[in-house]
C-alpha positions in Angstrom: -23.6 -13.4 -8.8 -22.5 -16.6 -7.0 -24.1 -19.9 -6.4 -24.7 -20.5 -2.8 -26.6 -23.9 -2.6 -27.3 -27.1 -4.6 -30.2 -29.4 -2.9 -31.7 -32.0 -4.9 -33.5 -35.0 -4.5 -33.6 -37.9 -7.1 -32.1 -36.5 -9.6 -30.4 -38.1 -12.4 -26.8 -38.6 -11.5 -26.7 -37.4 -8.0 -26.9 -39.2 -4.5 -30.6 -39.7 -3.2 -30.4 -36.8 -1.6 -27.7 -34.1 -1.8 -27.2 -30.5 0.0 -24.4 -28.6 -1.0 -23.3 -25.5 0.6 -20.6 -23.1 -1.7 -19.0 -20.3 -2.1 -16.8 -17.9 -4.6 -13.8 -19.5 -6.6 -12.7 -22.6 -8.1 -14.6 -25.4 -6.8 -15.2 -28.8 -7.4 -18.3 -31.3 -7.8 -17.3 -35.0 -7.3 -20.1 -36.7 -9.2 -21.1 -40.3 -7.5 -20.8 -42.2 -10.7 -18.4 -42.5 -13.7 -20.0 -40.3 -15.7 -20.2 -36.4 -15.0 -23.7 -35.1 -13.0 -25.4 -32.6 -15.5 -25.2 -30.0 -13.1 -25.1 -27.0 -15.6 -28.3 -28.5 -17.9 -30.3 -29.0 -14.8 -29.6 -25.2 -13.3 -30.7 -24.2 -16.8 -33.6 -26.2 -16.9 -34.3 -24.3 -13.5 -33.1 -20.9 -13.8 -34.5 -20.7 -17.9 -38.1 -22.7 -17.2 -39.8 -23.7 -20.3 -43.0 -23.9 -18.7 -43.7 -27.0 -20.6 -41.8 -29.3 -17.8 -38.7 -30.2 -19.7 -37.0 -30.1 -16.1 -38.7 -33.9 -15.7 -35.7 -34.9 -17.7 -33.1 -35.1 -15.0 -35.5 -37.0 -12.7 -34.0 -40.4 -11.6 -34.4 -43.6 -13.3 -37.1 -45.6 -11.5 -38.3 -42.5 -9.8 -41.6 -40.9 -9.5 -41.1 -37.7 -8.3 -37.7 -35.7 -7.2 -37.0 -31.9 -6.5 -34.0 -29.6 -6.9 -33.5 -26.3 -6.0 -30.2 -23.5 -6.6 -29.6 -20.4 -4.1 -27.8 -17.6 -5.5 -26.3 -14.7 -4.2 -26.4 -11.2 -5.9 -24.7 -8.2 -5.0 -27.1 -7.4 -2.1 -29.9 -9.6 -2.8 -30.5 -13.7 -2.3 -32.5 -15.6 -3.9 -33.4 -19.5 -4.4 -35.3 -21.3 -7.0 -36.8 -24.3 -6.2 -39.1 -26.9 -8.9 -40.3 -30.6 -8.4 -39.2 -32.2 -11.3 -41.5 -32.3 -14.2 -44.1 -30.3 -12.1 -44.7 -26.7 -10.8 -41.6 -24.3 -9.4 -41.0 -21.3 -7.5 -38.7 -18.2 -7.0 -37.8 -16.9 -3.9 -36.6 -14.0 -2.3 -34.8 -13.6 1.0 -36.5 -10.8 3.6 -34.0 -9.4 5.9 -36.1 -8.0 7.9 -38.5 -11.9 8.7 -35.3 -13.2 7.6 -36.9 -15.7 5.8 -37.3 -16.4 2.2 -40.5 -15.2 0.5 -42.2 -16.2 -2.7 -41.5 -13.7 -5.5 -43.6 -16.1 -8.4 -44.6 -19.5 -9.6 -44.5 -18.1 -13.3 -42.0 -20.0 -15.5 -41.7 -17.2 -17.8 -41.6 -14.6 -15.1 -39.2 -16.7 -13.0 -36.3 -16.3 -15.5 -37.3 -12.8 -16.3 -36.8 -11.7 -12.7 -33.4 -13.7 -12.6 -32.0 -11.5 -15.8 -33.0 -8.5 -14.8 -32.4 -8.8 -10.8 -30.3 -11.4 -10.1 -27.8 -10.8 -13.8 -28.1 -13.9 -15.5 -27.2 -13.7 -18.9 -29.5 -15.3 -21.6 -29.8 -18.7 -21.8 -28.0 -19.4 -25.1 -25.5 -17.4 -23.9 -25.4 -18.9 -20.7 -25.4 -22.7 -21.9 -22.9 -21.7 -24.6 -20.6 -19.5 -23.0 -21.0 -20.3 -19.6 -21.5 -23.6 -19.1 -18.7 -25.9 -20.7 -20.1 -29.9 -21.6 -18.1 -32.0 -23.5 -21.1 -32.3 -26.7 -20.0 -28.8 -27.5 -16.7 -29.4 -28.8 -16.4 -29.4 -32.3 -15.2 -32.6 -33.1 -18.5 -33.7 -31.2 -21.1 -31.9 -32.9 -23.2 -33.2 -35.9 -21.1 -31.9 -39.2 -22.7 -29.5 -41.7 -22.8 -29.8 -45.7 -19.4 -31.6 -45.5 -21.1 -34.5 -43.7 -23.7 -34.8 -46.2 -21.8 -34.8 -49.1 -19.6 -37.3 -47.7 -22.8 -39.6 -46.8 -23.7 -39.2 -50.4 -20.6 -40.1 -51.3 -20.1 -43.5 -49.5 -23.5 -44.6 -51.3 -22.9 -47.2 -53.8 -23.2 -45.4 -57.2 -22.4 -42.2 -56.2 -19.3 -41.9 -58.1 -19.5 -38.6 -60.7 -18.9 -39.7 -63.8 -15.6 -41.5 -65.5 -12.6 -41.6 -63.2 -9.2 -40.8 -64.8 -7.5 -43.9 -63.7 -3.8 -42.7 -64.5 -5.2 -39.5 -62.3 -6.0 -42.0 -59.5 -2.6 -43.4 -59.6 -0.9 -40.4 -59.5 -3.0 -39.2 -56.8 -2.4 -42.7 -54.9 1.6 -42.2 -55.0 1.1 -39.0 -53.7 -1.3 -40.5 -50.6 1.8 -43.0 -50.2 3.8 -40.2 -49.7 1.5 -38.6 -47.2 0.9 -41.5 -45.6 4.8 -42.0 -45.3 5.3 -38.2 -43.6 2.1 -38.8 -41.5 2.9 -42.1 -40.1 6.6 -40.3 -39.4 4.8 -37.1 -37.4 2.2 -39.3 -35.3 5.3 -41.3 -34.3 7.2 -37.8 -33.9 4.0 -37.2 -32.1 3.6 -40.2 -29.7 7.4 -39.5 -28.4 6.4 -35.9 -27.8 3.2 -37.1 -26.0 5.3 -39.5 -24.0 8.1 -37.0 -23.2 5.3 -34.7 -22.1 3.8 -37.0 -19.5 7.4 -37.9 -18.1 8.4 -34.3 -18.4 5.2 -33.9 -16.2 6.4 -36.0 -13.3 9.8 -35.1 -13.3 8.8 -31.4 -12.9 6.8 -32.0 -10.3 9.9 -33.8 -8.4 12.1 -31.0 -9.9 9.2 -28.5 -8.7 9.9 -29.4 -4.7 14.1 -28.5 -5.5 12.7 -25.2 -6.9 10.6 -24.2 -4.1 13.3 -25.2 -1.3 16.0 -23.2 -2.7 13.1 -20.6 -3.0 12.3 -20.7 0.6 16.1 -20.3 1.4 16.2 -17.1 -0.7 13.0 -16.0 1.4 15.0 -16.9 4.1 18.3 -15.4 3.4 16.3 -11.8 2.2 14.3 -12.1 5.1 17.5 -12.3 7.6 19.2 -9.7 5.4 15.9 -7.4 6.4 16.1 -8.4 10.1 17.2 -5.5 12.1 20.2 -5.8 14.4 21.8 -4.0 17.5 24.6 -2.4 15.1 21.6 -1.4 12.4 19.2 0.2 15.1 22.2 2.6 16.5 22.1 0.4 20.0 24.8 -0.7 21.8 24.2 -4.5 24.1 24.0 -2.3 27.7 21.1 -0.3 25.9 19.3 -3.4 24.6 19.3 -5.1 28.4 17.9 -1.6 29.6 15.0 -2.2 27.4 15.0 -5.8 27.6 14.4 -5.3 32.0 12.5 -2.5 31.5 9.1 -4.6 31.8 10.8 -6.0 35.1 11.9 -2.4 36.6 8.4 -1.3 35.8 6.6 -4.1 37.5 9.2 -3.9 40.4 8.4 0.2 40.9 4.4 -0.7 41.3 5.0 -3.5 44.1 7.1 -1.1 45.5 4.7 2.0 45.3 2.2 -0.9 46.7 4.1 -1.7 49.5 4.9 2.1 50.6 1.1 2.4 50.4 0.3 -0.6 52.6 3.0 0.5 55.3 1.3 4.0 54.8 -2.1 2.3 55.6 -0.8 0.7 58.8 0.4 3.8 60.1 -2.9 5.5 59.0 -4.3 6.0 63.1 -1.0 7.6 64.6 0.2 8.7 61.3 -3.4 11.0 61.3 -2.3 12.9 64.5 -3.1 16.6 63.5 -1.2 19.4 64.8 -1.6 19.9 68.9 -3.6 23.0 70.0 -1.9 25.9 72.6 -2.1 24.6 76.5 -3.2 28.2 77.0 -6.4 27.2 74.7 -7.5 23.6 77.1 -10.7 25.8 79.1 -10.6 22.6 81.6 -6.9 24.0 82.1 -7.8 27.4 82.7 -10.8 26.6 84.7 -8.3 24.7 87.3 -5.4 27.2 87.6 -8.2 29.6 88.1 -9.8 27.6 91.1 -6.7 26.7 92.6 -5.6 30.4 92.2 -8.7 31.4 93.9 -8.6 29.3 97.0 -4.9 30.3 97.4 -5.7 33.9 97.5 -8.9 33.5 99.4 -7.6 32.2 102.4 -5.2 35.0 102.6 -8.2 37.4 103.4 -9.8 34.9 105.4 -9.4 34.4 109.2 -6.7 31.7 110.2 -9.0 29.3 111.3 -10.9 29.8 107.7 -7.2 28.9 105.6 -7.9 25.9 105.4 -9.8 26.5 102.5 -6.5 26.9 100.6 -6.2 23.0 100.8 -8.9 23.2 97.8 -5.8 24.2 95.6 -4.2 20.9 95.9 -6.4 19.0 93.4 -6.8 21.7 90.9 -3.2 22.4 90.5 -3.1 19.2 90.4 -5.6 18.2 87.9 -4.2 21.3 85.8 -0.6 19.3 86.1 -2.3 16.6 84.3 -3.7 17.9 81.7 -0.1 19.9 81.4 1.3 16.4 81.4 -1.2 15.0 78.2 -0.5 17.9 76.4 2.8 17.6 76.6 2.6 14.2 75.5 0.2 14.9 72.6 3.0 18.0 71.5 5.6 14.8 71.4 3.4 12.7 69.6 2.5 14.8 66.9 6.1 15.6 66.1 6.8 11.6 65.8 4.0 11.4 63.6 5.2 14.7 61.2 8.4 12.5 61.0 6.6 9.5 59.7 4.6 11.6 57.3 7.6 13.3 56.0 9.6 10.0 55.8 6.8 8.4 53.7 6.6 11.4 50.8 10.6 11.1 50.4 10.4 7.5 50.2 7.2 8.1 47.5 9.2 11.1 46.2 12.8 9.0 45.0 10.7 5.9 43.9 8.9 8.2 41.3 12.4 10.4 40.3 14.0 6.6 40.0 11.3 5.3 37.8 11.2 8.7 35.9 14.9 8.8 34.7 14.3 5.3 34.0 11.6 5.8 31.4 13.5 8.5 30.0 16.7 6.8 29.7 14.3 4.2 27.9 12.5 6.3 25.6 15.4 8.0 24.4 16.9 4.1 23.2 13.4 3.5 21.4 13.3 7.0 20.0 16.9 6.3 18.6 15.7 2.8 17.2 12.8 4.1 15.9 9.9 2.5 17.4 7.0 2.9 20.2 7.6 0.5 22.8 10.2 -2.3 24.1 8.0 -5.1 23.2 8.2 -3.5 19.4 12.0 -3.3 19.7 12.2 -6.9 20.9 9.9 -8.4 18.8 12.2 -6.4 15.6 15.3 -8.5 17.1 13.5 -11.6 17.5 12.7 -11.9 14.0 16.1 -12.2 13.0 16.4 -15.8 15.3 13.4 -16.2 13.8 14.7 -15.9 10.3 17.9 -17.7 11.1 16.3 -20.7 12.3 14.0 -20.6 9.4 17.5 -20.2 7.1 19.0 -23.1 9.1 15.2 -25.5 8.5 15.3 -24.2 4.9 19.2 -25.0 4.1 18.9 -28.5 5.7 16.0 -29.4 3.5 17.9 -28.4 0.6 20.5 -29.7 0.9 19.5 -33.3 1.5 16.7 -32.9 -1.8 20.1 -32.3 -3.5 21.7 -34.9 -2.1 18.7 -37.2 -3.3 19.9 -39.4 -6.1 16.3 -39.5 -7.3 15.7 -36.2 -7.0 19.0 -35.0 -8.9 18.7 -37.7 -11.4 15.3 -35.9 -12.0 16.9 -31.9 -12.7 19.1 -33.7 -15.2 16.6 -36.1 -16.7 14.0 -32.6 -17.2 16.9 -31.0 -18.8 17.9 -33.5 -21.4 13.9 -34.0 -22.4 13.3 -30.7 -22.6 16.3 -30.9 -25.2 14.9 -33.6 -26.8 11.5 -32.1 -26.7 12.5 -29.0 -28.4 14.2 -31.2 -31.5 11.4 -32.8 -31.9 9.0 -29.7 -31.8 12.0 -28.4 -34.1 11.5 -31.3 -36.2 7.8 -31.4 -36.8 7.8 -27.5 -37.9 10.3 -28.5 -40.5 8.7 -31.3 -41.9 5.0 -30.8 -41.7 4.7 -27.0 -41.3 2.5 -27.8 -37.6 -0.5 -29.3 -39.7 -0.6 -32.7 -41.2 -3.7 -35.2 -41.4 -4.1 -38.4 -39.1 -2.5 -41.7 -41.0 -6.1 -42.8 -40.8 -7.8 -40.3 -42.6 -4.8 -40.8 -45.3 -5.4 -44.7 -45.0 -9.1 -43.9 -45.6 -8.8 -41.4 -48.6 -6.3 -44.6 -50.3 -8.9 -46.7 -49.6 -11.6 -44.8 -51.5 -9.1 -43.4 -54.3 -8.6 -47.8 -54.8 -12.0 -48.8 -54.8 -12.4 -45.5 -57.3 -10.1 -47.3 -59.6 -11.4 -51.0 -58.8 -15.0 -49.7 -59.6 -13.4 -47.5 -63.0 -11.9 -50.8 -64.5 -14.9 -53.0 -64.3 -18.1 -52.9 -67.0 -20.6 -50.3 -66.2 -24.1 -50.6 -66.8 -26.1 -48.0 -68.2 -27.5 -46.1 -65.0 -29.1 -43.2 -64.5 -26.9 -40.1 -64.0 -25.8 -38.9 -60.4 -25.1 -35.7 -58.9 -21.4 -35.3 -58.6 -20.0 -35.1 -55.4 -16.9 -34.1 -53.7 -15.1 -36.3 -51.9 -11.7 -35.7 -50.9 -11.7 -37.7 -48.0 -11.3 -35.5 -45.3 -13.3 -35.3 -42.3 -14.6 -31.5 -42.0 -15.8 -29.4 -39.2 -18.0 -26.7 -38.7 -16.2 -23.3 -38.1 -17.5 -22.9 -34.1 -15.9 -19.1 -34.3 -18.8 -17.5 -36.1 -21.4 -18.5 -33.1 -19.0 -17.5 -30.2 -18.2 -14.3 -32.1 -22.4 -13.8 -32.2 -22.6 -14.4 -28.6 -19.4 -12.1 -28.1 -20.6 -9.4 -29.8 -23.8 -9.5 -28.3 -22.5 -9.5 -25.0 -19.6 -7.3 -24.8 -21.3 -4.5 -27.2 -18.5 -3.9 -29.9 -18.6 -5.9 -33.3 -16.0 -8.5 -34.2 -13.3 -6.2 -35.5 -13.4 -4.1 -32.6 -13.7 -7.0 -30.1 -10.8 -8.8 -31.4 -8.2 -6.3 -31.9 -8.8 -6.6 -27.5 -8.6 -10.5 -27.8 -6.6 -11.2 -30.3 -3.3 -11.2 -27.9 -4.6 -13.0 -25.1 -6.4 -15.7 -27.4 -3.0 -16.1 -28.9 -1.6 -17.2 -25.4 -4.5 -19.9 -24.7 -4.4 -21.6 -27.7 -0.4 -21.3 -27.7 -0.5 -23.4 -24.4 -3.2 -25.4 -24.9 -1.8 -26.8 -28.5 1.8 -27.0 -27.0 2.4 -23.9 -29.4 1.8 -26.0 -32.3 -0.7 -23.1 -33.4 0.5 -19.0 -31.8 -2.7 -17.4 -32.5 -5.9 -17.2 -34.7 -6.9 -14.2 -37.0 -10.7 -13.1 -37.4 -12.6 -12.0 -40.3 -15.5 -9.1 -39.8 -17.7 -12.2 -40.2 -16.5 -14.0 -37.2 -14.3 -16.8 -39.4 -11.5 -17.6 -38.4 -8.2 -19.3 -39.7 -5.8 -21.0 -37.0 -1.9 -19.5 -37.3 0.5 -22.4 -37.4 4.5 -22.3 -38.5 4.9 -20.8 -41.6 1.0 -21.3 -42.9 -2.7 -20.5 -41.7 -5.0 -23.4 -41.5 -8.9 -22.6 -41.9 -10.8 -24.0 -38.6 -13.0 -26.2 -40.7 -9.9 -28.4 -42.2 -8.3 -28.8 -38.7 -7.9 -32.2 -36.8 -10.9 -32.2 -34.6 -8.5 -32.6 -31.6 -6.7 -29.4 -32.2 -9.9 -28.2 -33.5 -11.5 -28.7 -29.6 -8.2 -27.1 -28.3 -8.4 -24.0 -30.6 -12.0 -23.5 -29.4 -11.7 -23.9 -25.8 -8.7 -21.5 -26.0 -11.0 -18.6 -27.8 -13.9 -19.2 -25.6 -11.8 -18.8 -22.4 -10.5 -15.9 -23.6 -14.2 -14.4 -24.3 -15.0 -15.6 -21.0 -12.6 -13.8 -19.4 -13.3 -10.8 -20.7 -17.0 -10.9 -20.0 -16.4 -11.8 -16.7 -14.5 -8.5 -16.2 -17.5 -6.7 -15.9 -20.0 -9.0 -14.8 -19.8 -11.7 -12.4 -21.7 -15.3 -13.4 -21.1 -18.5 -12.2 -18.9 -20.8 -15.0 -19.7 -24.9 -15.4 -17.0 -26.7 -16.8 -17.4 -30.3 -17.2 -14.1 -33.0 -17.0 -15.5 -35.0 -20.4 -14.4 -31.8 -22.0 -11.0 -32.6 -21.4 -11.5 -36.8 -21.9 -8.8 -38.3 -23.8 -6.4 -35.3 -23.2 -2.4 -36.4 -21.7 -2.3 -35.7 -18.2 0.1 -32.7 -18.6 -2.7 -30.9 -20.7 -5.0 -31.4 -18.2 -3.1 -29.9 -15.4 -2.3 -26.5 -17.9 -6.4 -26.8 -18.0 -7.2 -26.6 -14.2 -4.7 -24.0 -13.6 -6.5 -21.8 -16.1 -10.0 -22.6 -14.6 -8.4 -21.8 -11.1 -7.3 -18.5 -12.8 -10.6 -17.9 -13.8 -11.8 -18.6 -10.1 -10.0 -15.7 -8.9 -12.5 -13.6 -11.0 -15.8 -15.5 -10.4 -17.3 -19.0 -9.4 -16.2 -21.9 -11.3 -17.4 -25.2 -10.9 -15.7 -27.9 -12.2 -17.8 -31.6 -12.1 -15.6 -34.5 -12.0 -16.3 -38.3 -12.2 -15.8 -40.1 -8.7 -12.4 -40.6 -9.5 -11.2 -37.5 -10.3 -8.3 -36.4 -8.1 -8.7 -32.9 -6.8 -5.6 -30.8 -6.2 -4.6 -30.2 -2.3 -5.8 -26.7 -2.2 -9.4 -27.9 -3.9 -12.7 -27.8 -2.4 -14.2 -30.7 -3.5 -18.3 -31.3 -3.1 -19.6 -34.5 -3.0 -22.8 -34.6 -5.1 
């Protein structure tokens, strides 16, 4: 399931009025303001109605009345859930036949049933803690648990338990010195390594252009290795003209058949002279030989004053002459015209052979190159100009980012901090083990173990007893693995054992990255507690800095993620407080692994205005 649509109107931290159209991926929500638009709390207050109007809280300051709706996409359904804020709401269904949305219910409760069981929504806590990333999740930012208290208890005046062993104090207060010493050391180890990183950062990225031109010259260079040649296709130059004119002999034997059918056409009237018919068969002939033949013989038998009568001969021989005469004209006129005919089907007859041994001579060239026609064998020899030019581009480029005194200063520069950066990764193993407290938290537990010793050398009156409390002086957090191994579990069907022997690995490579590999993995109890894996120790969760604390847990819940997103598709919220305070490096290694996660389902990421996207981002503005 993918978000398709974001409409609102006054709603806290969004433009008056904003229509968003999206899609599948990694995308990004620009928020207006500073601060990050609560885009994931107000589709849960939508999608997950508590009937009771709870929604009115994302309503604009100085508003009355505002409205925001979601459209979602299933796997062959759409929907779109619409509520004025505070007031009533609705879920609809498209109809592909009105094509139109239809109301499916105005029932808050049966509104996000329909969305679980149709449309695959998870369940809201799982969805708002597992889904939906917001920077008051992180560890460090929660409210603490009996640790808090007890340290609350402690900074009351008169809480101290009992006597303090002053001597105790002292001791314990050359050892803080000492800590303080080592920790002062390591967060100045720390600040070069943070330094190096960001510089490391923008050298790469100069660095990262060198790469990918000598990249695209390999491309090139395999790519005119692969491009075929004359030599390689069996073809010799004489054969690849053949082929090359063979378009031009074809088009030249058509106007040619054309113009042997338009001379045909002109000739069409004498040309369609049949055969002539026998002189003997002309009746009109006949008819006059017999007449004249008649008057001949007549006036032989007649008296000699009657022969005149043999006169009457004169015009039928004569007419019979005539037609004599036509037919033999007709005889001569049908033999021209069985010449014409004749020279017509040999011209027809040796354009066709021509043309015939042509195509054969042709297809026996592409048959031997191996490939169906001459625009295929020429386009096969094009692409190896092609991939010389690109070569020749690709070289060029090169060579003048080498020639860059910037740009080589930078390969050299990365090199040497890298060196450095190692040492000093090298150097903090050795010294602090990859844990060590802040100098502040040392600086605070002096300060308590002095006023301890101030407060154990002055008079005491006689006070009621206290309950004794702990204080060492360490800010504690809350494990946070227990409630994502719940919603794990819950979610993926297998209990923790089970479901980490499958995570363990790929959790190990998240928090590796995101910790700069100051912790390579986390182990798991069957109760969901976990202890963080650092050089040559394991540090519980709940005594971790709350910094690498946040990075610990976003690492284990992107791996969870990940794997429930394997077999079902929901859109993912992450917003960029999360990663507030984080060096600019870090934050790069996060948005590659939300666009990783992109490539699996929808991720949207909401920004502050002036959050600068990457060039391939699609940013919304909201």
């Amino acid at each position: 399931m993918i978000l398709l649509e974001i409409a609102a109107q006054a709603v806290r931290g969004m433009s008056p009025a904003v229509r968003v159209q999206l899609k599948g991926g990694y995308q990004v929500l620009r928020s207006p303001g500073e601060s990050c638009t609560p885009v994931a709390g107000l589709f849960s207050a939508l999608c997950y109605p508590d009937g009771r109007g709870g929604d009115g809280a994302f309503l604009a300051p100085g508003q009355k009345s505002g409205k925001a709706g979601f459209g979602l996409q299933g796997k062959d359904k759409s929907w779109r859930v619409v509520r004025d804020l505070g007031g009533s709401g609705a879920l609809h269904q498209f109809n592909v036949l009105s094509g139109k949305f239809e109301v499916l219910t105005q029932d808050a409760t049966e509104i996000a049933q329909m969305l679980r069981s149709a449309a695959g929504l998870p369940p809201r806590t799982t969805f708002e803690q597992l889904f939906s990333f917001r920077a008051e999740q992180l560890p460090s930012r929660r409210p603490k648990g009996e640790s808090a208290d007890k340290k609350k208890k402690a900074d009351k005046p008169g809480a101290a338990s009992g006597p303090v062993d002053v001597a105790a104090e002292r001791e314990r207060l050359k050892a803080l010195a000492q800590e303080l010493a080592l920790s002062q050391d390591i967060a100045e180890v720390q600040f070069k390594l943070d330094g190096m990183a960001s510089e490391l950062f923008a050298l790469e990225s100069k660095t990262k252009v060198v790469e990918d031109a000598r990249a695209r010259v390999a491309r090139s260079q395999q790519e005119l290795a692969a491009a075929p040649t004359l030599e390689s296709l069996g073809l010799i130059a004489d054969e690849h003209a053949l082929v090359k004119r063979f378009p031009a002999e074809v088009q030249k034997y058509q106007d040619a058949k054309a113009k042997l059918e338009t001379e045909r056409g002109e000739q069409a009237p004498e040309v369609a002279v049949g055969p002539v018919a026998p002189l003997q068969s002309d009746q009109r002939f006949l008819a006059a030989m017999a007449v004249g033949l008649a008057a001949l013989i007549g006036a032989m038998f007649l008296k000699p004053s009657a022969r005149a009568v043999a006169l009457l001969a004169i015009p039928a021989f004569s007419f019979a002459a005539l037609l004599a005469l036509r037919w033999v004209e007709d005889l001569q006129g049908s033999k021209r015209s069985t010449g014409k005919v004749d020279r017509f089907a040999a011209r027809e007859k040796k354009l066709d052979q021509d043309h015939e041994a042509l195509v054969a001579k042709v297809k026996a060239v592409l048959a031997r190159a191996r490939v169906e026609t001459a625009e295929e064998l020429q386009g096969a020899l094009d692409r190896r100009e092609v991939a010389q030019e690109q070569l020749t581009q690709a070289s060029l480029t090169l060579e003048q980012l080498e020639q860059d005194p910037e740009t080589a200063g930078a390969v050299q520069r990365a090199q040497a901090l890298k060196a450095d950066q190692e040492a000093l990764n090298q150097q903090l193993v050795s010294r602090a083990g990859g844990y060590v407290r802040s100098p502040g938290e040392v600086e605070r537990d002096i300060a308590q173990t002095n006023e301890r010793i101030a407060e154990a050398q002055k008079p005491v009156p006689e006070e009621p007893e206290f309950e004794a409390v702990d204080t060492d002086g360490v800010e504690r957090f809350d494990d946070p693995m227990p409630a994502l191994m719940v919603l794990a579990t819950d979610l993926l069907h297998a209990d923790v054992p089970t479901l980490w022997a499958g995570l363990k690995d790929r959790c190990a490579q998240y928090v590796g990255a995101l910790t700069d590999k100051r912790y390579h993995g986390l182990e798991v109890d069957k109760d969901g507690r976990a202890r963080a894996l650092a050089p040559g120790r394991s540090v519980s969760l709940a005594e971790l800095p709350g910094k690498d604390l946040d990075l610990v847990y976003l690492g284990a819940r992107l791996c969870v993620l990940e794997k429930a997103l394997a077999t079902e598709k929901v859109p993912v919220f992450f917003e960029d407080a999360c990663a507030t305070g984080w060096p600019e490096p870090r934050k790069q290694l996060l948005l590659k692994m939300l666009r990783h996660l992109g490539t699996t389902t929808q991720v949207l990421h909401v920004t502050p205005a002036g959050h600068a996207a990457g060039p391939n981002d699609v940013v919304h503005a909201l």
